[in-house]
N, C-alpha and C positions, 0 to 999 in steps of 0.2 A: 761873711758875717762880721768880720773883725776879729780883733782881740777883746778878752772879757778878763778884768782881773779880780778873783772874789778871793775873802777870806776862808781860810782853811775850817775855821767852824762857825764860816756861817749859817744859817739854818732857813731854806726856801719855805720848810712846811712847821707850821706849828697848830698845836692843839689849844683849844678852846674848850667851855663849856665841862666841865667835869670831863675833860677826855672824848668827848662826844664830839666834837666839829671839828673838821679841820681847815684851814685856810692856807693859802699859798698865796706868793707875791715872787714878781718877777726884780722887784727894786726896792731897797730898805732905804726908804728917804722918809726926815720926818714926818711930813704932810701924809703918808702912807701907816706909818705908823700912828696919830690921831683920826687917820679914818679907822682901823679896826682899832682901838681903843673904843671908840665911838659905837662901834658892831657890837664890841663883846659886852658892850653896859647895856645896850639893848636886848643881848641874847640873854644877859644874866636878868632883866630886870622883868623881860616877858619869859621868858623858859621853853621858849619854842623856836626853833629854827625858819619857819615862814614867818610867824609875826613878825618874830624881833628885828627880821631882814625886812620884813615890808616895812615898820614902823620907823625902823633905822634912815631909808630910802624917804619917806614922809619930809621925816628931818630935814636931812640935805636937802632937799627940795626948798625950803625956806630962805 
C-alpha cells in the first residue's frame, strides 16, 4: 500500500446536521472540502438526508 503520512489530529469522520449525519473522506483537499460544503447547505437548507443529497447531486450535474 505504501507509506501514508497523516496528521496527529486529523479527523477522517465528521458530524453534520445537528449531530445527525455523518460524513467520511478518505482526502482533505480543497475541492473536497467545497463538495461537502456544498452537501451541508443543501442538508441544512432541505432538512432531510435524501433530498438534500438528491437535490445536492441535481446541482453538480449542471
Amino acid at each position: 500500500m505504501g507509506e501514508k503520512v497523516m496528521k496527529g489530529n486529523a479527523r477522517k469522520v465528521r458530524r453534520l446536521h445537528d449531530d445527525k449525519v455523518l460524513r467520511a473522506s478518505q482526502a482533505e483537499l480543497p475541492m473536497l472540502f467545497t463538495l461537502f460544503e456544498y452537501f451541508e447547505k443543501k442538508l441544512e437548507e432541505y432538512g432531510n438526508l435524501t433530498r438534500g443529497c438528491h437535490r445536492a447531486s441535481k446541482g453538480l450535474e449542471e
